[in-house]
LUMZAZA-909861 format. One record per residue: residue in three letters; x, y, z of N, C-alpha, C, O in turn. Coordinates in Angstrom, 2 decimals, decimal comma. Example, Ala and Ser with C-alpha at 12.3 -4.5 7.8 and 13.67 -1.06 7.14 Angstrom:
2
<"ALA" <13,19 -5,69 7,80> <12,30 -4,50 7,80> <13,20 -3,30 7,80> <14,24 -3,32 8,46>>,
<"SER" <12,85 -2,25 7,08> <13,67 -1,06 7,14> <12,90 0,03 7,87> <13,41 1,14 8,04>>,
***
This chain:
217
<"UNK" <113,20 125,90 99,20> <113,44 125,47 97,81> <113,66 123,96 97,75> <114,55 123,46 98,43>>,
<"UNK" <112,74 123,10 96,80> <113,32 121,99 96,80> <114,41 122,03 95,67> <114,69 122,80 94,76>>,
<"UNK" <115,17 120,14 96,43> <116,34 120,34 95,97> <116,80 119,23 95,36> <117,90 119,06 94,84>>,
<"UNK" <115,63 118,25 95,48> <115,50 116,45 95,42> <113,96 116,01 95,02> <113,06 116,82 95,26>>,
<"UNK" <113,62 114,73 94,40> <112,19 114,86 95,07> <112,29 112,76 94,61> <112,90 112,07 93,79>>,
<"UNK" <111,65 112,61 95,33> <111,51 111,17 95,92> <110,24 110,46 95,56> <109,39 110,60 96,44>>,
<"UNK" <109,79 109,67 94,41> <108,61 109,21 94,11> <108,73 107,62 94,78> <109,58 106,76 94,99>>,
<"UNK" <107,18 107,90 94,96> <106,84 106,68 94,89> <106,70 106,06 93,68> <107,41 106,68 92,89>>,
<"UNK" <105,87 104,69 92,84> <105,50 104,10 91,84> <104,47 103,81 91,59> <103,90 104,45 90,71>>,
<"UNK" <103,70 102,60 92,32> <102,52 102,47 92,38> <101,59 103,10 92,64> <101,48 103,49 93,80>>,
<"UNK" <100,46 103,48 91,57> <99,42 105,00 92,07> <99,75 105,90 92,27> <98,87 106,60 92,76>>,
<"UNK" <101,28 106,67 92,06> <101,43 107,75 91,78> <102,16 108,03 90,51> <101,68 108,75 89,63>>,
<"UNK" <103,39 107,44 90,41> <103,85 107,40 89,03> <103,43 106,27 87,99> <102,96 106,73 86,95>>,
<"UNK" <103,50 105,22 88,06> <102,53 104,70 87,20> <100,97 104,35 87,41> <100,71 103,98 88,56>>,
<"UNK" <100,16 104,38 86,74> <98,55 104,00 86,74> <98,41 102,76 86,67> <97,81 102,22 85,74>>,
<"UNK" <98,99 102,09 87,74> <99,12 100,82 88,03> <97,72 100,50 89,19> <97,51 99,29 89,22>>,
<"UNK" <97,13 100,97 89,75> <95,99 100,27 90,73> <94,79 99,83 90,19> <94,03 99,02 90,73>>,
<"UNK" <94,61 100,51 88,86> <93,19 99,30 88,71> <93,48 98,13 87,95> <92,61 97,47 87,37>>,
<"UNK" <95,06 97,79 87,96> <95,28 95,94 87,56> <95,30 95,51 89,08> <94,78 94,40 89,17>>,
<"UNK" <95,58 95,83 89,88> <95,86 95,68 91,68> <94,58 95,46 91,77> <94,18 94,29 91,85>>,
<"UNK" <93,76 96,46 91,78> <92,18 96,52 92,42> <91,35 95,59 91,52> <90,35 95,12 92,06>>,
<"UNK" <91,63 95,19 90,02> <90,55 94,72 89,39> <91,43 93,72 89,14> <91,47 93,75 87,91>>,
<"UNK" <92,11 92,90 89,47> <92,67 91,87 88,85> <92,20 90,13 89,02> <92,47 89,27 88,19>>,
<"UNK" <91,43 89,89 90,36> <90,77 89,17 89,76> <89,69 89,05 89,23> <89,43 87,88 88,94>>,
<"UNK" <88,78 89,94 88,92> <87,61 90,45 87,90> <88,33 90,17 86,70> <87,62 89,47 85,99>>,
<"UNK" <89,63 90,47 86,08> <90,03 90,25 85,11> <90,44 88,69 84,63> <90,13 88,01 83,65>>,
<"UNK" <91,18 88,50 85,65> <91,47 86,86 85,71> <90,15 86,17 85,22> <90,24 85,70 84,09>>,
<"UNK" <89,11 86,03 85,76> <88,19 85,31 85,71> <87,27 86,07 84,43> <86,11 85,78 84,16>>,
<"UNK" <87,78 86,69 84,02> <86,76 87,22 82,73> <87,43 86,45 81,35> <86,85 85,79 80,49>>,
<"UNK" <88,90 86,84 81,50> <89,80 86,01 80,49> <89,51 84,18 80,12> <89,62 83,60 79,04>>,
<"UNK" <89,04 83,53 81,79> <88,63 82,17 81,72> <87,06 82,10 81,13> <86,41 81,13 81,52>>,
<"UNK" <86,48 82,93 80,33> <84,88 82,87 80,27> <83,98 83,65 81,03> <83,04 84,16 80,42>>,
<"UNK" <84,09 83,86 82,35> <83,46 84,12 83,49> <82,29 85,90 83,28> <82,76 86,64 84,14>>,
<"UNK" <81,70 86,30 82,91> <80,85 87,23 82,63> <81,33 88,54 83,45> <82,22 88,26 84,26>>,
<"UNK" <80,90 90,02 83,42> <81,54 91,22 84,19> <80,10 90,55 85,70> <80,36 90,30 86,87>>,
<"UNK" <78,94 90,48 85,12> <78,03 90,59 86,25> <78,54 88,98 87,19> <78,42 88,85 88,40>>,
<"UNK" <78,97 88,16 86,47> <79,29 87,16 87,53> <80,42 87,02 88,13> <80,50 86,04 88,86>>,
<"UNK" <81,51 87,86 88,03> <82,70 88,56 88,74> <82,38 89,99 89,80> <83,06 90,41 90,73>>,
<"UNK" <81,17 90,46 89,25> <81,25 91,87 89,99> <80,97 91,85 91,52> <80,11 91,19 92,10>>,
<"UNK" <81,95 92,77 92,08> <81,79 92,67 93,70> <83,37 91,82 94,03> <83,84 91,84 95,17>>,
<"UNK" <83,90 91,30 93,19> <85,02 90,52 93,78> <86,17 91,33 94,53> <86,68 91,11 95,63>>,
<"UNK" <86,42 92,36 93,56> <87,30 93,25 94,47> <87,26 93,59 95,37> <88,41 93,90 95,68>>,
<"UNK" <86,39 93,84 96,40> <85,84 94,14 97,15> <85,78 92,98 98,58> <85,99 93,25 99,76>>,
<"UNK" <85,36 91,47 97,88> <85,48 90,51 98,35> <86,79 90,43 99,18> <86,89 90,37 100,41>>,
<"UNK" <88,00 90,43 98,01> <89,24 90,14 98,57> <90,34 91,02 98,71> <91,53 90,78 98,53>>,
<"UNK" <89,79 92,05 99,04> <90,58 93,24 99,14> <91,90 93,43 99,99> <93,04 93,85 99,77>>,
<"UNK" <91,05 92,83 101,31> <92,15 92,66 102,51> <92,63 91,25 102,92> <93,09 90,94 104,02>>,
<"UNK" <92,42 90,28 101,65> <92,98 89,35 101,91> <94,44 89,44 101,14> <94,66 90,15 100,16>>,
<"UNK" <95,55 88,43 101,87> <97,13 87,98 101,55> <96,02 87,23 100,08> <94,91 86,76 99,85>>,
<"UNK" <97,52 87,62 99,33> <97,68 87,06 97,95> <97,17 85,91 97,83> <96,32 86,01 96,94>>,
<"UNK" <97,19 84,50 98,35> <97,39 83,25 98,77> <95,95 82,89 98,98> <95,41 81,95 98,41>>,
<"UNK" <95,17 83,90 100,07> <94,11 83,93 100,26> <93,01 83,91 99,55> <92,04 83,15 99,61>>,
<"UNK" <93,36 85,17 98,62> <92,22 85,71 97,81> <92,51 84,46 96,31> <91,82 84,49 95,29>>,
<"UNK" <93,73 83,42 96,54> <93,65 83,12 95,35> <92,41 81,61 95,61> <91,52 81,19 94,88>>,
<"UNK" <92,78 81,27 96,61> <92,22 80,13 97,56> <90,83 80,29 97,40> <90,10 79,37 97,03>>,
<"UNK" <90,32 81,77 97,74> <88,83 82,38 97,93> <88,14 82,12 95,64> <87,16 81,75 95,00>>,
<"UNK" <89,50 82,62 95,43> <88,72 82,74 93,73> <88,22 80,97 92,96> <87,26 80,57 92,29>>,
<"UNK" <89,10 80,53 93,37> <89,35 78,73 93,68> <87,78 78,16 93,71> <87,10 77,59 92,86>>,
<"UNK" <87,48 78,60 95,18> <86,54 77,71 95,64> <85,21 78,53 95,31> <84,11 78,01 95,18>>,
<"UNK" <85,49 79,95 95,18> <84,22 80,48 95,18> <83,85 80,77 93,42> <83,19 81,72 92,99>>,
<"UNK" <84,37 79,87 92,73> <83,88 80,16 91,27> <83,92 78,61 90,79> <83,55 78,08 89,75>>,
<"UNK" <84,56 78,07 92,01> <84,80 76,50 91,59> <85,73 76,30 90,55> <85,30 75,45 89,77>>,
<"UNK" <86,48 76,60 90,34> <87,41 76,36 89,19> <88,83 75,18 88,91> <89,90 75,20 89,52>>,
<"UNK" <88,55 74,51 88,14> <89,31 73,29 88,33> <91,05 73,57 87,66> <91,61 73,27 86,61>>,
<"UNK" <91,39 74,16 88,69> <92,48 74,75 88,28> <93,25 74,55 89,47> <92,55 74,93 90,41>>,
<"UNK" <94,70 74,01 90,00> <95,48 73,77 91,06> <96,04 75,21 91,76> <97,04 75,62 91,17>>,
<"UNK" <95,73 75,81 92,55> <96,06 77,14 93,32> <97,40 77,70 93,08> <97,64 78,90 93,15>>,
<"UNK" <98,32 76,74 92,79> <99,36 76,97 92,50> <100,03 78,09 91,01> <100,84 79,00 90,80>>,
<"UNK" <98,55 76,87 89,99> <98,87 77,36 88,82> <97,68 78,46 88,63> <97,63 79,09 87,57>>,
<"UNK" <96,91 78,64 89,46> <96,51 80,03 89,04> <97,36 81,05 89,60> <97,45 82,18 89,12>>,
<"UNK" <98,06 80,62 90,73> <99,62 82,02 91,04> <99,76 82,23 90,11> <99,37 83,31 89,67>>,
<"UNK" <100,59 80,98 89,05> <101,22 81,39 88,18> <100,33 82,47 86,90> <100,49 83,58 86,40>>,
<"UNK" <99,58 81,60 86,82> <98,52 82,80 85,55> <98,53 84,05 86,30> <99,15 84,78 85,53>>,
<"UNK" <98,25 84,74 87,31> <98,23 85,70 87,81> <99,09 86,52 88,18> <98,90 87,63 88,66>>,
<"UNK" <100,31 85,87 87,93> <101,61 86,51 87,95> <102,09 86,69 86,57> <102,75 87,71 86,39>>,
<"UNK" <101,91 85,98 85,62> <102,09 86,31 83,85> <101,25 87,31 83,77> <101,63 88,38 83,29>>,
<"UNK" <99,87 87,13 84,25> <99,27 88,66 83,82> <99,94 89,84 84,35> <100,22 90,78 83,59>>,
<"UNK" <100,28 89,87 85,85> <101,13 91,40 86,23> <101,79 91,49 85,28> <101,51 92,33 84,42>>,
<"UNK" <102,84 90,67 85,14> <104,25 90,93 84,40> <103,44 91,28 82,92> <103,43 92,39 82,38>>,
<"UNK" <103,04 90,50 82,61> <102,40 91,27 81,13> <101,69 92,66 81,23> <101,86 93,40 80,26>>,
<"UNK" <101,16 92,97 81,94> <100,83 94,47 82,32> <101,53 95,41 82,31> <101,23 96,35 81,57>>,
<"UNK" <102,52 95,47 83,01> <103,47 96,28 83,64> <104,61 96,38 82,32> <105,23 97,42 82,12>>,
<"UNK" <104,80 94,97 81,33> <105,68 94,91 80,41> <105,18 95,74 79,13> <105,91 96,39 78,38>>,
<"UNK" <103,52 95,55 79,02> <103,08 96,07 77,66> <102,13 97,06 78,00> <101,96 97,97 77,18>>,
<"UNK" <101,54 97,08 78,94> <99,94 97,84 79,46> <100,35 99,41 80,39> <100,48 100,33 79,58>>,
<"UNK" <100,48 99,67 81,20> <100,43 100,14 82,37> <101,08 101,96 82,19> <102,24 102,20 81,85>>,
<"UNK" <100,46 102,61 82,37> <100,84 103,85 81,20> <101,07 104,81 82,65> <100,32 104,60 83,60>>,
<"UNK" <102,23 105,92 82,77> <102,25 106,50 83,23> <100,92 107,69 83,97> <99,86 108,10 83,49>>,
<"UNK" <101,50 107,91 85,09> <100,04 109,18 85,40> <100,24 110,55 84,47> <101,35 110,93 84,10>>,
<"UNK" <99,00 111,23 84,16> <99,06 113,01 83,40> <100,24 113,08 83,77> <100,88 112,53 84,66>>,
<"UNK" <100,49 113,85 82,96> <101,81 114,58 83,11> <102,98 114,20 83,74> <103,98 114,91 83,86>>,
<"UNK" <102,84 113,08 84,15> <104,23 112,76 85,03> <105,71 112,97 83,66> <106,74 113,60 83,93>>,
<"UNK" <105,51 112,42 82,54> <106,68 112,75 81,89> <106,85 114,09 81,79> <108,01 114,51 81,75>>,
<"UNK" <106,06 114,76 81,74> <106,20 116,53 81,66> <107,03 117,17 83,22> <107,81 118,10 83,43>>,
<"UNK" <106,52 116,34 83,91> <107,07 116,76 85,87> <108,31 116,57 85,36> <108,86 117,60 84,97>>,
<"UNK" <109,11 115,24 85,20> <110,22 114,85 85,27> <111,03 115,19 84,00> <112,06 114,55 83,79>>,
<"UNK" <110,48 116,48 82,86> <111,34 116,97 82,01> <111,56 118,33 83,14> <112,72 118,69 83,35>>,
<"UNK" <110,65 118,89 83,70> <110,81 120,02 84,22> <111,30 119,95 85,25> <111,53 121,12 85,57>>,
<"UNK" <111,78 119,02 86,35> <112,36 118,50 87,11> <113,92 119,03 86,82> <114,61 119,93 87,31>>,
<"UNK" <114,12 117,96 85,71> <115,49 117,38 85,48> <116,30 118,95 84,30> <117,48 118,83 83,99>>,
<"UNK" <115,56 120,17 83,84> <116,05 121,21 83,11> <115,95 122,17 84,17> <116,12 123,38 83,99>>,
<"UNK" <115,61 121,51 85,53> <115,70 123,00 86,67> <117,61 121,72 87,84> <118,12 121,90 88,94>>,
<"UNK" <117,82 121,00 87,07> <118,33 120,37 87,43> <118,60 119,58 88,90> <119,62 119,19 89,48>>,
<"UNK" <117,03 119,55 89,24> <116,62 118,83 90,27> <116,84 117,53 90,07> <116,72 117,04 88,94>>,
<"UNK" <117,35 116,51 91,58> <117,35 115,26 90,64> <116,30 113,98 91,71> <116,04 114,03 92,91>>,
<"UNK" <115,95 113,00 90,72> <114,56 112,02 91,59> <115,52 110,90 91,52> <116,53 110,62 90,88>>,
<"UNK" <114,99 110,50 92,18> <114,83 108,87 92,57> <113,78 108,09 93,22> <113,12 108,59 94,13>>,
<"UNK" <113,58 106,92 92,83> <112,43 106,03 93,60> <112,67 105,23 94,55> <113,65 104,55 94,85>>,
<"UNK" <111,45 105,42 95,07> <111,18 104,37 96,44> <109,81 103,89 96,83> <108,95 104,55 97,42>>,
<"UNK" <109,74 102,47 96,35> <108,91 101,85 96,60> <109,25 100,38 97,29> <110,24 99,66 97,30>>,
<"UNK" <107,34 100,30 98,12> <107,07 98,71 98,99> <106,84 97,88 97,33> <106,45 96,72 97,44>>,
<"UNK" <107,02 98,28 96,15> <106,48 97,02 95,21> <107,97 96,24 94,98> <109,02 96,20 95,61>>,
<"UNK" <107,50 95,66 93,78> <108,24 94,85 93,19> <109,21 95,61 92,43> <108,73 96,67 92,02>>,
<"UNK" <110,21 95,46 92,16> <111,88 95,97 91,75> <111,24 95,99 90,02> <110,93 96,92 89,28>>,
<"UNK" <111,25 94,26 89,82> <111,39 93,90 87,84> <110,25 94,64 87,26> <110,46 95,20 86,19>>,
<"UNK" <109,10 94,73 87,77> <107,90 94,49 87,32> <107,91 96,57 87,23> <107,65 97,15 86,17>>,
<"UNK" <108,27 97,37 88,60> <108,55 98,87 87,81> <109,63 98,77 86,90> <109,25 99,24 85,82>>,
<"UNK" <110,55 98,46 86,84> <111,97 98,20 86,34> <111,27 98,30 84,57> <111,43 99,22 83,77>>,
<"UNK" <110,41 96,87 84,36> <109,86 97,11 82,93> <109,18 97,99 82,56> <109,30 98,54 81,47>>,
<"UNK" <108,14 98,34 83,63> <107,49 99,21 82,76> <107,92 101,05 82,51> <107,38 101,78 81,68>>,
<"UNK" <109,16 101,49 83,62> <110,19 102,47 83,45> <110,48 102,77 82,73> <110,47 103,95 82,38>>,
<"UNK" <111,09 101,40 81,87> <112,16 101,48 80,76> <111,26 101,62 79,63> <111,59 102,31 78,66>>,
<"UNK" <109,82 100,83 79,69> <109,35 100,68 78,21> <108,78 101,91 78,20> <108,18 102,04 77,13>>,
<"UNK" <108,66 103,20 79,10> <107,99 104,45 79,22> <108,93 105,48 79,04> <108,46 106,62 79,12>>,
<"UNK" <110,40 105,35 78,78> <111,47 105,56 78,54> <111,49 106,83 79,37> <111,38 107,91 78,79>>,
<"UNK" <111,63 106,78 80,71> <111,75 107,56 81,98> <112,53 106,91 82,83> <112,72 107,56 83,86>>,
<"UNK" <113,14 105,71 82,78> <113,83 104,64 83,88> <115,07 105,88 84,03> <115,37 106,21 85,18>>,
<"UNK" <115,85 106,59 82,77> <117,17 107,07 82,79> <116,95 108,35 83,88> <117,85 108,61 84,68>>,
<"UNK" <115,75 109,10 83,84> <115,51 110,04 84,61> <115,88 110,18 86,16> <116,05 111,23 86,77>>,
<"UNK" <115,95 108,88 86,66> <115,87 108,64 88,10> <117,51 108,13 88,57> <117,99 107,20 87,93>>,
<"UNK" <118,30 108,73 89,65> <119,17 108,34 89,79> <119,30 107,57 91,01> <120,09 107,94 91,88>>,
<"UNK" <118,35 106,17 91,19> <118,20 104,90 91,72> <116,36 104,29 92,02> <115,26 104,85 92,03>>,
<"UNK" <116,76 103,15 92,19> <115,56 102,89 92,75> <115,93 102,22 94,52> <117,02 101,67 94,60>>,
<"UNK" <115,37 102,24 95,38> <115,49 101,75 96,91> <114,03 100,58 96,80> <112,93 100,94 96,37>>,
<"UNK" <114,23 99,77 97,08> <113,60 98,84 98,05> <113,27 98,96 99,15> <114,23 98,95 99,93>>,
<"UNK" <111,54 99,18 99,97> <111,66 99,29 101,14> <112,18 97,29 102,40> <112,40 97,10 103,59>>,
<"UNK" <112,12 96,43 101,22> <112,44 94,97 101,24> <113,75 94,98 101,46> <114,10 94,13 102,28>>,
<"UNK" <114,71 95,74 100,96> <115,81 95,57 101,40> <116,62 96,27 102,73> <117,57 95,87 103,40>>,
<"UNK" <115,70 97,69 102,79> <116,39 97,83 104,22> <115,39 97,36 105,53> <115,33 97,84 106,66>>,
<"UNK" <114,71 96,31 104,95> <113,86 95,71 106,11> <112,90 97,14 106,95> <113,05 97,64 108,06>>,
<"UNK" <111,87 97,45 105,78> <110,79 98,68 106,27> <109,60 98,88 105,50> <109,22 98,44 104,42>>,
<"UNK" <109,08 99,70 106,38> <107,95 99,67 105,32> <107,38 101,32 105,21> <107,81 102,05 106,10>>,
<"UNK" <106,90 101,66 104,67> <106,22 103,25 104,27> <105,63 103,49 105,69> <105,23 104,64 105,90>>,
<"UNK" <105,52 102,73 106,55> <104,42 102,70 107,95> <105,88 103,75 108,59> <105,45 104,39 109,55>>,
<"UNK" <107,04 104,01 108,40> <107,99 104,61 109,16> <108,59 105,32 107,70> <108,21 104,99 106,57>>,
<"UNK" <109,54 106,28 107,98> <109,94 107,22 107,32> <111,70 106,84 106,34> <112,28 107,19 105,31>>,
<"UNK" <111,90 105,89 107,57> <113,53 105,18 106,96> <113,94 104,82 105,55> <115,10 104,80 105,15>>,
<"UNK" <112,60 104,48 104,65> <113,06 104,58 103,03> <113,16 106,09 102,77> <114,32 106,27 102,40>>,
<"UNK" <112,49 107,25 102,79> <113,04 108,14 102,42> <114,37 108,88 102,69> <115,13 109,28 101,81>>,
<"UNK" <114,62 109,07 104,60> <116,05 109,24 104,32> <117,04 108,57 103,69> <118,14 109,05 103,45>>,
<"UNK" <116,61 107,26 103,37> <118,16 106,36 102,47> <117,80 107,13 101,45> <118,63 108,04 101,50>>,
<"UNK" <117,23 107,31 100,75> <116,38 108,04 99,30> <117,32 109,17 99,35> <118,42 109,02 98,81>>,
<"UNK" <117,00 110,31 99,94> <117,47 111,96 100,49> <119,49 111,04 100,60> <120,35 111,46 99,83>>,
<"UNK" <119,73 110,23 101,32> <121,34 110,21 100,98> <121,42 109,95 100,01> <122,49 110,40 99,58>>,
<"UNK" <120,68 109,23 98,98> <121,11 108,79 98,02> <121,50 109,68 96,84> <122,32 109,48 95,95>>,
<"UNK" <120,60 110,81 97,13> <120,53 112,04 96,10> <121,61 112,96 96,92> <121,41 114,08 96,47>>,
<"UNK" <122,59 113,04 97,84> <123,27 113,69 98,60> <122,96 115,27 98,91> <123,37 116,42 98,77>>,
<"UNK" <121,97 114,50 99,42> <121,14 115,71 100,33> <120,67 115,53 101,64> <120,37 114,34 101,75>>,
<"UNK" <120,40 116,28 102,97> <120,66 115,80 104,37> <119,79 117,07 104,99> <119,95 117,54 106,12>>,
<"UNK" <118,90 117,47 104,08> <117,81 118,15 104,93> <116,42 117,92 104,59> <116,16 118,30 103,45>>,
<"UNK" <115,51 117,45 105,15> <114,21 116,60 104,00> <113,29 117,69 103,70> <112,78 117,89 102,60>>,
<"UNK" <113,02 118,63 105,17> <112,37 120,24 104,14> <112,92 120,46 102,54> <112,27 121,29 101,90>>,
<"UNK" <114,00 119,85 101,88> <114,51 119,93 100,88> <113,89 119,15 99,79> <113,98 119,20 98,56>>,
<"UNK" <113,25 118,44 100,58> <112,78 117,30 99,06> <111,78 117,24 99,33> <111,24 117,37 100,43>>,
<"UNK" <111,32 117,03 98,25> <109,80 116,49 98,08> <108,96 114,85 97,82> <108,84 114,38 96,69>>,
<"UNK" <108,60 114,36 98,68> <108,30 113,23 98,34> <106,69 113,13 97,48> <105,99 114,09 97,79>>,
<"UNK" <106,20 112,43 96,75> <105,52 112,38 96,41> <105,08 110,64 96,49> <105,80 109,65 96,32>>,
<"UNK" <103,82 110,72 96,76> <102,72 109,86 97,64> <101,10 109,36 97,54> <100,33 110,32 97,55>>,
<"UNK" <100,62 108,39 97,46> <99,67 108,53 96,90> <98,59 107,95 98,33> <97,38 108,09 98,54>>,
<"UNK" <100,00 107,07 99,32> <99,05 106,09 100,29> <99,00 107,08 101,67> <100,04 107,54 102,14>>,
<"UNK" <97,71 107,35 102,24> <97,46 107,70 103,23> <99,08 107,47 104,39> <99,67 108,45 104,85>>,
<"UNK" <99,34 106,61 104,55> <100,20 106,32 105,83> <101,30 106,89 105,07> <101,78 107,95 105,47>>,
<"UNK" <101,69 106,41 104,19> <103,20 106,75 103,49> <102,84 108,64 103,54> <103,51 109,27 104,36>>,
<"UNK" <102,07 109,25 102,87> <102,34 110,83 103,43> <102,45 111,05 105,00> <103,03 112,02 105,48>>,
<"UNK" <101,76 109,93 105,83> <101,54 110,55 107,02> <103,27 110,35 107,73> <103,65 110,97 108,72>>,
<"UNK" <103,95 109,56 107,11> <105,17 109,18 108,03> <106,27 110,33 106,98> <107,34 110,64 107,52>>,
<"UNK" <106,09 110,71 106,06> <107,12 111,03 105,34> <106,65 112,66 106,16> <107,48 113,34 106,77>>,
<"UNK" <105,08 113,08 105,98> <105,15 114,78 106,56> <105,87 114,32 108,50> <106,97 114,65 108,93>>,
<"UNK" <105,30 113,89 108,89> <106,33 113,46 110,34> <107,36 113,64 110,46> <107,76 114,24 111,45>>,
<"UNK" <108,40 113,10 109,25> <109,94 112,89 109,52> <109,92 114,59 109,42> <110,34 115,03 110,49>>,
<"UNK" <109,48 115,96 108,26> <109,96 116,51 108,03> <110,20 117,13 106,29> <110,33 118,27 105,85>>,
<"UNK" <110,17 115,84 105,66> <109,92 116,08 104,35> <108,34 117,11 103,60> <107,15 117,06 103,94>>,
<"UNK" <109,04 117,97 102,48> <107,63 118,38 102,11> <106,83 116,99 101,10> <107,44 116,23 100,35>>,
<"UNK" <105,80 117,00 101,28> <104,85 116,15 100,65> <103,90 116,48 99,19> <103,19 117,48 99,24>>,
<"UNK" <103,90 115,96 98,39> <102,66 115,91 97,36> <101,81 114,86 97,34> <102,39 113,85 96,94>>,
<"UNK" <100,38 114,64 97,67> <99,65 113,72 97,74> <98,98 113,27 96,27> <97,95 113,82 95,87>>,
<"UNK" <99,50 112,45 95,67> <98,69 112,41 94,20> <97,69 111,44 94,42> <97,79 110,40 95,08>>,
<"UNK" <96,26 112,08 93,51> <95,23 111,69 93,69> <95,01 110,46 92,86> <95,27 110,53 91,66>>,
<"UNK" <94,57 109,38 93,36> <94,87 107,68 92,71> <93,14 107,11 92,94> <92,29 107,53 93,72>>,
<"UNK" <93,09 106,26 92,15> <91,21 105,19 92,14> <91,66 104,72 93,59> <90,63 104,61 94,26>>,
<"UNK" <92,54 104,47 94,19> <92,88 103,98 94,99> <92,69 104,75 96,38> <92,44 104,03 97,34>>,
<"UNK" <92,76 106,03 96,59> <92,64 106,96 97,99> <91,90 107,81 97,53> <92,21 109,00 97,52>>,
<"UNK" <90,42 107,21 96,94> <89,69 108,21 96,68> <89,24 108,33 98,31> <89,25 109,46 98,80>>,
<"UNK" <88,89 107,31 99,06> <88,47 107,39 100,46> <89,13 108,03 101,37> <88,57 108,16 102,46>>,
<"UNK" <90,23 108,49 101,22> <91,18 108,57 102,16> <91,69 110,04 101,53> <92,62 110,58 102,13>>,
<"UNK" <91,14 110,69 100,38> <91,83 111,95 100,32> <91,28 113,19 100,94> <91,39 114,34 100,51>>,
<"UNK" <90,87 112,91 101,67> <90,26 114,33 102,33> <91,53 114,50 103,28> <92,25 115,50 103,26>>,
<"UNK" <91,71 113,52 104,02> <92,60 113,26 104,95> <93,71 113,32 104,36> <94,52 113,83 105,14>>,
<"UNK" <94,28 113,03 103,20> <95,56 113,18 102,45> <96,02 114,80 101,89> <97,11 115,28 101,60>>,
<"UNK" <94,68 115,36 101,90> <95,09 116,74 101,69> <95,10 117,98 102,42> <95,40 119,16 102,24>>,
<"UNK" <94,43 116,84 103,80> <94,99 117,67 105,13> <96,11 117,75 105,60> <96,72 118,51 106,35>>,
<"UNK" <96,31 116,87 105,07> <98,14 116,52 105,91> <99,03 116,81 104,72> <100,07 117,28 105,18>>,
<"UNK" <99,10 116,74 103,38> <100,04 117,19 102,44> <100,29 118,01 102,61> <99,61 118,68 103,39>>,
<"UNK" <101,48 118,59 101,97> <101,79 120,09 101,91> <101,02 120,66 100,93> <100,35 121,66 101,22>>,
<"UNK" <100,99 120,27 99,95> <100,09 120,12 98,59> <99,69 118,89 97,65> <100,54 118,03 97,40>>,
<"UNK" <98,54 118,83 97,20> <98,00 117,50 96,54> <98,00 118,02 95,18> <98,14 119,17 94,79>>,
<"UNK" <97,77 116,82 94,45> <97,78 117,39 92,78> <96,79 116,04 92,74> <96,74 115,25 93,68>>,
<"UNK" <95,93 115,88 91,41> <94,78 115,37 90,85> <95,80 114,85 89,61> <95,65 113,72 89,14>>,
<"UNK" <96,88 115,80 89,10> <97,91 114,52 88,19> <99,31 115,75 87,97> <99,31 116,93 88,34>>,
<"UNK" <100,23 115,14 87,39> <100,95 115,94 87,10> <101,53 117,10 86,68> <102,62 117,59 87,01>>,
<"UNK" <100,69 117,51 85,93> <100,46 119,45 85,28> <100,17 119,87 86,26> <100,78 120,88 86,61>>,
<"UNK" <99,36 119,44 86,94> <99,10 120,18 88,12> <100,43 120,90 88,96> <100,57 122,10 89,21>>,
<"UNK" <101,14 120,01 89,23> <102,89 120,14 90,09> <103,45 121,38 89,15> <103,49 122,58 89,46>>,
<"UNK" <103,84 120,78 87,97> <104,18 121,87 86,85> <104,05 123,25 87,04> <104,88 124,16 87,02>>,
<"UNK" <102,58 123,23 87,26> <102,29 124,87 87,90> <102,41 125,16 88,63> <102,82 126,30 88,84>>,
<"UNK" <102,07 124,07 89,79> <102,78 124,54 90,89> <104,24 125,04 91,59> <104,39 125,59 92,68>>,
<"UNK" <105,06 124,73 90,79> <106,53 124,74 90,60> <106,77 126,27 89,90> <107,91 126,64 89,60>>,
***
């Protein structure tokens, strides 16, 4: 029986990856720049550091703009996203009414940014639902090991992880959380479309969006 359940944010609870995946396609569309003379960029700078890909957008569109201050434009756009844009996954408000009237209780844990879920929580009026958020930045970790979820599981004062359920959207993060012991939900994201075959080998169960869980429950 679960008894807890432990979300992630990015690509699973909010529909946050195609500002991640398309964002500088967007950037450069906002400056003039056409869809066909942006297309392919994502792709370009996928696996580049932040810094990189801003360096790469710079030189490879030529843009007379100081690297610095396109951070900054590119950081007003997240925050404007996440503040006005960025809409929960199916059903996730429906999970976390049925959650919280079987008096199960969540909390989050995410590698993102604190402010940037923080706004868009509150403006989705689900922030009250969750009793914390964890930083994997603050206990110095990353989803690559299992150590944010047990702080997670104490946090909800609970001390067996067959008990909770984490829910997951990134290949590695299910693979370390089914390891420790925890049961898993793999939610299906634009983001692991490549990687879900393998995500629903190793889940305990996957869902395509939230109703899905619902029934499953």
């Amino acid at each position: 029986m679960i008894k807890g359940v432990i979300f992630d944010i990015d690509g699973t609870l909010l529909d946050s990856m195609p500002l991640w995946n398309h964002l500088g396609e967007r950037y450069l569309q906002k400056l003039g720049f056409t869809e066909e003379e942006t297309e392919g960029l994502s792709q370009r700078i996928s696996t580049m550091p932040f810094a990189e890909g801003i360096h790469y957008i710079k030189k490879e569109y030529s843009l007379d703009i100081a690297e610095e201050r396109i951070r900054e434009q590119l950081q007003e756009m997240i925050a404007g996203a996440y503040r006005d844009e960025i809409a929960l996954k199916a059903g996730a408000k429906e999970y976390l009414q049925f959650l919280k009237e079987r008096g199960i209780p969540c909390i989050l844990a995410t590698a993102g940014d604190a402010s940037l879920a923080t706004a868009a929580l509150k403006r989705l009026k689900v922030w009250e639902e969750f009793q914390g958020l964890l930083l994997c930045e603050d206990f110095k970790t990353s989803k690559q090991e299992a150590k944010i979820y047990f702080f997670a599981m104490e946090r909800l004062s609970l001390s067996r992880p067959e008990e909770v359920l984490v829910c997951e959207d990134v290949l590695h993060a299910v693979k370390s959380a089914k390891q420790a012991g925890f049961q898993v939900c793999g939610i299906l994201d634009e983001a692991n479309r490549e990687d879900w075959e393998k995500i629903q080998k190793m889940a305990d169960l996957t869902a395509k969006d939230f109703y899905e869980l619902v029934c499953y429950s």
